[in-house]
C-alpha positions as CSV (number, residue, x, y, z in Angstrom):
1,X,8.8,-4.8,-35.3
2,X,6.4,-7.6,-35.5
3,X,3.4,-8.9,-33.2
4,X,0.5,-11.1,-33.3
5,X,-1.9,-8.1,-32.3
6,X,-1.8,-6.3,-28.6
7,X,-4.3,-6.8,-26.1
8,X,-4.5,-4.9,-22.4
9,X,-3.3,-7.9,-21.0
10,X,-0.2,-8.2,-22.9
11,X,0.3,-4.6,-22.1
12,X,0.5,-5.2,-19.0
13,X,-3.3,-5.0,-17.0
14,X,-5.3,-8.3,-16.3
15,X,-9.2,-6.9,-16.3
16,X,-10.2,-10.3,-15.2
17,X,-7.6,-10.1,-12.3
18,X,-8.5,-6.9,-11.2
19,X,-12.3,-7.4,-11.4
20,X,-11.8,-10.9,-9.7
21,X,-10.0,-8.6,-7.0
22,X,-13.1,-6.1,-6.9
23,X,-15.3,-8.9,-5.9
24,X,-13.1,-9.6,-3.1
25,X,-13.1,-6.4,-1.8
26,X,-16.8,-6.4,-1.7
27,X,-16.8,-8.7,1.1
28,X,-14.0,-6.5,3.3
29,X,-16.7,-3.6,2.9
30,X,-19.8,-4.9,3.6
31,X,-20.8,-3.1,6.9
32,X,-24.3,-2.9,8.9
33,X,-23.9,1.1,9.0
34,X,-27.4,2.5,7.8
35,X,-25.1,5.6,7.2
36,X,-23.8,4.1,4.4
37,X,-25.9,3.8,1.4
38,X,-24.3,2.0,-1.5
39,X,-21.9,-0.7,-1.7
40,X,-18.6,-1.6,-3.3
41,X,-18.9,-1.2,-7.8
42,X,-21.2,1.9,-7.7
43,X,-19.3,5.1,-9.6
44,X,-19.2,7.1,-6.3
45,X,-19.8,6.1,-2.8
46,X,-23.1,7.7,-0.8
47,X,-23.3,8.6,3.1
48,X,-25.7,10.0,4.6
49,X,-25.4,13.4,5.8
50,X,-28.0,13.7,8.9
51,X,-25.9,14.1,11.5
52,X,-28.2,14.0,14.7
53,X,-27.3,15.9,17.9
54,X,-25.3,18.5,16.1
55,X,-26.6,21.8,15.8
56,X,-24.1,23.3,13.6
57,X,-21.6,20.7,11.9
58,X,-18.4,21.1,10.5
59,X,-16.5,18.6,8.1
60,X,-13.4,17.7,9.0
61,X,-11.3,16.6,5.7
62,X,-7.6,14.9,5.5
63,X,-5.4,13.2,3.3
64,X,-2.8,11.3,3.8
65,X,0.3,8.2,2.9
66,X,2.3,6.1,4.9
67,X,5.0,7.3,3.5
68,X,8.7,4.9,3.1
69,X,7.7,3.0,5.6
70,X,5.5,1.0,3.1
71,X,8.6,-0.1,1.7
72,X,10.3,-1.8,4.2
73,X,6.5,-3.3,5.4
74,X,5.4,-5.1,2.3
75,X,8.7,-6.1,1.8
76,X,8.4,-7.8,5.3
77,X,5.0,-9.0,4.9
78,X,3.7,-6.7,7.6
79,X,0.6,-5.6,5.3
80,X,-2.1,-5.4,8.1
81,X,0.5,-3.5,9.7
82,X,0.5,-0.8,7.6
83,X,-3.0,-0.7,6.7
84,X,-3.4,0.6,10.6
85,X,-0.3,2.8,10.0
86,X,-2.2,4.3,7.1
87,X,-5.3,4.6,8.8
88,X,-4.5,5.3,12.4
89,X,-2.4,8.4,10.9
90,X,-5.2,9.8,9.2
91,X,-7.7,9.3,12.3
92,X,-5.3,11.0,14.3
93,X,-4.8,13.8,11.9
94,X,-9.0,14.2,12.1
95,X,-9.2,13.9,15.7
96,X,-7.1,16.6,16.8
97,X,-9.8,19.2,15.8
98,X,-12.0,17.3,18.3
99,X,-13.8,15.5,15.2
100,X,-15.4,12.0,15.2
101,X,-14.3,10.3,12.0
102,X,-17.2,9.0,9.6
103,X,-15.9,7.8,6.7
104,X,-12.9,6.8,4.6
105,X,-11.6,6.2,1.2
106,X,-8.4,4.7,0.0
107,X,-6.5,4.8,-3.6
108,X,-3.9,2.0,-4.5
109,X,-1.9,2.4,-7.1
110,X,0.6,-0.6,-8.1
111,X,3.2,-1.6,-10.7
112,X,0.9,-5.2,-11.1
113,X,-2.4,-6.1,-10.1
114,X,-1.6,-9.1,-7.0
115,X,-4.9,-10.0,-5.7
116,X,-4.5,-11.2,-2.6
117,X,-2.4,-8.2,-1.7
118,X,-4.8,-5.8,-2.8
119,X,-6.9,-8.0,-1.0
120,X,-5.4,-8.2,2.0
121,X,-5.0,-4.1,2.1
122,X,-8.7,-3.4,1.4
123,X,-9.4,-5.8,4.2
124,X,-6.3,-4.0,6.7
125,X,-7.3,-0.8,5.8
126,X,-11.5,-1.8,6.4
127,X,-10.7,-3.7,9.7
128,X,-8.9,-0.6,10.9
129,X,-11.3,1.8,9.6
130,X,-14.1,0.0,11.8
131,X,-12.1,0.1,15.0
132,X,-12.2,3.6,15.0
133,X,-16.0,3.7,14.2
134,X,-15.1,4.8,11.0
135,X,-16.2,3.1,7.4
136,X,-14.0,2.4,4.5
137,X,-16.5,3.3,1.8
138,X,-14.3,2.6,-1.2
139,X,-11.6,4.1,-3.4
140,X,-9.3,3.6,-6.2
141,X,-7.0,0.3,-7.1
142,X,-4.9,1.4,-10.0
143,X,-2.6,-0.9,-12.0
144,X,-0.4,1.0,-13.7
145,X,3.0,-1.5,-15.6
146,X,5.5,0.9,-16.7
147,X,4.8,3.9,-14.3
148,X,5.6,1.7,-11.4
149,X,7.6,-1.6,-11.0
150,X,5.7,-4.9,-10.1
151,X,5.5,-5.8,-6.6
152,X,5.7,-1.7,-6.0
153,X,2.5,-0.4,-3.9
154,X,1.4,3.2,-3.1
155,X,-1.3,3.7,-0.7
156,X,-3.0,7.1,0.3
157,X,-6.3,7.7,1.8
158,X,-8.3,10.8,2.8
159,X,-11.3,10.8,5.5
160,X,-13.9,12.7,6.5
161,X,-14.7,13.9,9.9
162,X,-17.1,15.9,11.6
163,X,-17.3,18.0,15.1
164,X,-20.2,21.0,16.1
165,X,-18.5,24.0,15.2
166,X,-18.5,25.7,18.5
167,X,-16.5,22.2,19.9
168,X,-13.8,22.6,17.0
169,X,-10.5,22.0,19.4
170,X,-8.4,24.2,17.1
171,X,-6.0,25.9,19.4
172,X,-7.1,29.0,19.8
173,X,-8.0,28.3,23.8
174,X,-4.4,27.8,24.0
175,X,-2.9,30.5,26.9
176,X,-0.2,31.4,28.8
177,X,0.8,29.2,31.8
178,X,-0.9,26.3,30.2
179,X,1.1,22.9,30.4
180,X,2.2,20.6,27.4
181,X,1.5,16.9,27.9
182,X,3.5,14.3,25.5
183,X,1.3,11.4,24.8
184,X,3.7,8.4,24.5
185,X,3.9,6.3,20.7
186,X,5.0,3.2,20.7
187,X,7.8,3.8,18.0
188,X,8.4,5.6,14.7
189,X,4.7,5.3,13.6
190,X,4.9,6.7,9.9
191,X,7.9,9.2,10.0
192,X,11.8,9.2,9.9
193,X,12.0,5.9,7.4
194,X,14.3,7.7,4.6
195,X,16.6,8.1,7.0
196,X,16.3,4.1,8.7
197,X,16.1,2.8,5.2
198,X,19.5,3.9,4.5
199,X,20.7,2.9,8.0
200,X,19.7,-1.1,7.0
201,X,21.1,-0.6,3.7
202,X,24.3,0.5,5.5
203,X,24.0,-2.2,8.6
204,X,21.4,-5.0,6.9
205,X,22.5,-7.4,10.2
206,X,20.9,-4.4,12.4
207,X,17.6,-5.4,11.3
208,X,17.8,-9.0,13.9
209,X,19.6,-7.0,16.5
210,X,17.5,-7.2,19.5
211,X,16.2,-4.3,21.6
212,X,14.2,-5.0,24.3
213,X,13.5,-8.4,23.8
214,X,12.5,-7.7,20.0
215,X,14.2,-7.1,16.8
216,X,15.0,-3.7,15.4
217,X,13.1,-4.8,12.6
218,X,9.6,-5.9,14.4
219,X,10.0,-2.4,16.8
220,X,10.2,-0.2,13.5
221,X,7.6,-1.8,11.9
222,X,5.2,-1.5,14.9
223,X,2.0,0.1,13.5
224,X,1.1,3.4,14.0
225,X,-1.0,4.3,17.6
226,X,-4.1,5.8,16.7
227,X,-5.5,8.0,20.3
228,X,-9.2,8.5,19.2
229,X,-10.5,6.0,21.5
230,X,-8.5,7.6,24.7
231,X,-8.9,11.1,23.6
232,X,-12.8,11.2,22.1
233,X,-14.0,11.7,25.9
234,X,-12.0,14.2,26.5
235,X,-12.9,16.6,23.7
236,X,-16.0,17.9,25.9
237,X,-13.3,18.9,28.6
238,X,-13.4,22.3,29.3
239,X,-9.3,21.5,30.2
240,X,-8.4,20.4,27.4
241,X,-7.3,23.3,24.8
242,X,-5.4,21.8,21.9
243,X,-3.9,18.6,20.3
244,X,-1.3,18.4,17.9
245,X,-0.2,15.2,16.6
246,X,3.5,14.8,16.0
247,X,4.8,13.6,13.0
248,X,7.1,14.8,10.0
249,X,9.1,17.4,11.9
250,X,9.0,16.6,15.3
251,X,7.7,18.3,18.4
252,X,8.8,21.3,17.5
253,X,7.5,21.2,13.6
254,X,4.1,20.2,14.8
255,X,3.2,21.6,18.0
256,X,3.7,25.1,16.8
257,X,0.7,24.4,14.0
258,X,-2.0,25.0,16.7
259,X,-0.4,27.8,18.6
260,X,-2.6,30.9,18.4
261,X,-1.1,34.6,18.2
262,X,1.1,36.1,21.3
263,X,2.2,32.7,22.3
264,X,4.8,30.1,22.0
265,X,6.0,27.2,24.0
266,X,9.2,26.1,26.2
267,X,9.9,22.4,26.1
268,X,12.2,20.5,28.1
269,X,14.4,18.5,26.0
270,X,15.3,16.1,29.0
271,X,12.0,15.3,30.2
272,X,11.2,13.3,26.8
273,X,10.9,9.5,27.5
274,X,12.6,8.4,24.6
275,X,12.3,4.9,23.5
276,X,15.1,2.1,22.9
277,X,14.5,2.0,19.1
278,X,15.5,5.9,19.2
279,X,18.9,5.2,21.2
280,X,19.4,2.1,18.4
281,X,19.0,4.1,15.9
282,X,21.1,7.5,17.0
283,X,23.7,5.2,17.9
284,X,24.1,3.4,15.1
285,X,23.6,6.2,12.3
286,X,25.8,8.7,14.8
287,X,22.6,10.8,13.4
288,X,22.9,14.5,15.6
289,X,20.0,15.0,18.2
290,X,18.8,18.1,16.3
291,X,18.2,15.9,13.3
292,X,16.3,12.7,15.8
293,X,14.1,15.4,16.9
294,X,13.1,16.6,13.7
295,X,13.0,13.1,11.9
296,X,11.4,11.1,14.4
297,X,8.2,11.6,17.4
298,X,10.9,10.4,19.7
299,X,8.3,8.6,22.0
300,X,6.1,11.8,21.6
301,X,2.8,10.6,19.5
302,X,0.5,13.3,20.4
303,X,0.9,16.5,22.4
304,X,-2.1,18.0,24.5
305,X,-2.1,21.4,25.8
306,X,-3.9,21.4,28.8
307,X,-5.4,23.8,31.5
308,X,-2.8,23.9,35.0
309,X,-6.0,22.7,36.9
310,X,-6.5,20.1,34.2
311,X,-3.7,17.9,34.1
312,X,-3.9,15.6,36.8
313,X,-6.9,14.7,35.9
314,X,-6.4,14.3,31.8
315,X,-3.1,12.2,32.7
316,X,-5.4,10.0,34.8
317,X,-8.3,9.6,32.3
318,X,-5.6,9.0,29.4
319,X,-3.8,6.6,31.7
320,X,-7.3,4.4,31.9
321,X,-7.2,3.8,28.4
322,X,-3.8,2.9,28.1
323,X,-2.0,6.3,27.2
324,X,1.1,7.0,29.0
325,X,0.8,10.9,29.8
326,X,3.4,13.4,31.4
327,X,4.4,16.8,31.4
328,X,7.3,18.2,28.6
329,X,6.6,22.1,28.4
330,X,4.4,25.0,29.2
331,X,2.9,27.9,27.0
332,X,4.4,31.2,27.4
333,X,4.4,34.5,25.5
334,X,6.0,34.2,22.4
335,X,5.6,34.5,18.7
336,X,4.4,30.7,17.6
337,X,7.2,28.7,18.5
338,X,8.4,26.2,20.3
339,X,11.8,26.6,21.9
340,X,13.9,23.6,23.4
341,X,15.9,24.2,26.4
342,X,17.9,21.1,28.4
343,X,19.5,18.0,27.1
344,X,17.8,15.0,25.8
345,X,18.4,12.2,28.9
346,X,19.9,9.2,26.3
């Protein structure tokens, strides 16, 4: 085999593409935080660690991916979209120990180097970052031709939090007679799309069907609900005794995570307010209800496990920021699980 000599371009990686990029991303970074200490093309990123008005802090640290779903969304365009999806999932995976998230970092890693959509993802995933108080500090864009195919993205990021240690909301308040409180999502958020992937390659017309006065395909690729801003008042609240956010697995495969020894919880299937796109989608795929709970949140975001006494008032203050919150279970004595009992109300 003959060639008129190789070059890292012909191989596949445009440098000058990918620095041209960098430069870009500069710009989506820049941020007024004095917390954060160097910009966008040093070898490591620096925050400062003086954390006033915390006596004894803990970090809070969490990765995480959007999963499929980032598929079916840069197919469709929807890349601010997914940035929050990628973001507002990590958040939420921080806040449930009652942290405040400081900082983030994200890792790209693509089949070809396309500025402006590397671009446009720094700039999501930034934008999102700030409107949880949070900083993008900087990551990892990786081009890699042959590993992946061009036009194929895979984003992760992983955050750090922090919360005083004796504040941690970890569960182990948690007690019989407390009651469960589903905090409503607006949709799938990140979970369940392996299983609606194949249900458009099945039905591709679905996708234009119309539920609610939207398309199937604008309700499942509503970004993810991040519930820092609702909940972040309420961590102080003597009421409040746990959080567990529900994704992969469902109520019952995330709810349990937080429940300390000697109990377990009883939730009523039928008192779930499950959302249109879920009915669509069960319908459709004739999927079983044991597999929509376990795939998808079901119009279950977050669950809080709250004080009797409390949950008036939690409903209330959750309902002021724009949080739907109602009452699906209570804790009992058990051994760490969560049992269903009653019919979902299709």
């Amino acid at each position: 085999m003959t060639h008129d000599g190789l070059s890292y371009e012909k191989a596949g990686v445009d440098i000058d593409t990918a620095d041209a990029a960098k430069r870009r991303m500069a710009a989506s970074l820049e941020t007024s935080d004095p917390r954060v200490l160097n910009r966008l093309g040093a070898f490591a990123s620096l925050f400062d660690a003086r954390l006033p008005g915390l006596k004894d802090p803990v970090l809070v640290l969490k990765m995480e991916e959007p999963g499929s779903k980032q598929l079916l969304a840069l197919r469709h365009g929807a890349v601010e979209s997914l940035c929050r999806d990628l973001i507002n999932h990590l958040v939420n995976d921080v806040i449930v120990m009652g942290a405040t998230p400081l900082a983030i970092l994200d890792t790209i890693v693509c089949g070809k180097l396309e500025k402006e959509v590397v671009t446009r993802l720094v700039d999501g995933m930034a934008r999102a970052a700030r409107e949880q108080g949070a900083n993008l500090v900087g990551g990892e864009t990786s081009e890699q031709p042959g590993v992946l195919a061009a036009g194929t993205y895979i984003l992760s990021a992983a955050a750090v939090g922090v919360v005083e240690r004796a504040k941690i909301l970890d569960g182990s308040r948690i007690s019989k007679g407390d009651a469960v409180l589903a905090i409503a999502s607006n949709g799938l958020h990140t979970n369940g799309y392996t299983l609606v992937r194949m249900l458009l390659e099945l039905r591709p017309a679905l996708a234009e069907e119309r539920i609610g006065g939207e398309s199937f395909l604008a309700a499942i690729l509503k970004p993810h609900v991040c519930y820092y801003q609702g909940l972040k008042d309420l961590f102080s609240s003597s009421g409040l005794h746990g959080l567990a956010h529900i994704t992969g697995g469902g109520v019952q495969g995330n709810l349990n995570r937080i429940l300390p020894a000697g109990t377990a919880t009883r939730i009523d299937r039928g008192a779930i307010r499950i959302l249109p796109v879920f009915r669509k989608i069960r319908d459709e795929g004739k999927v079983p209800d044991a597999d929509m709970l376990r795939a998808f949140n079901m119009g279950v975001g977050m669950t809080a496990v709250v004080a009797p006494e409390a949950v008036e008032s939690i409903r209330e203050r959750l309902g002021k920021a724009g949080h739907e919150a109602y009452p699906i279970g209570t804790i009992v004595a058990g051994d760490r699980t969560v049992e269903f009992h009653g019919s979902l109300a299709w």
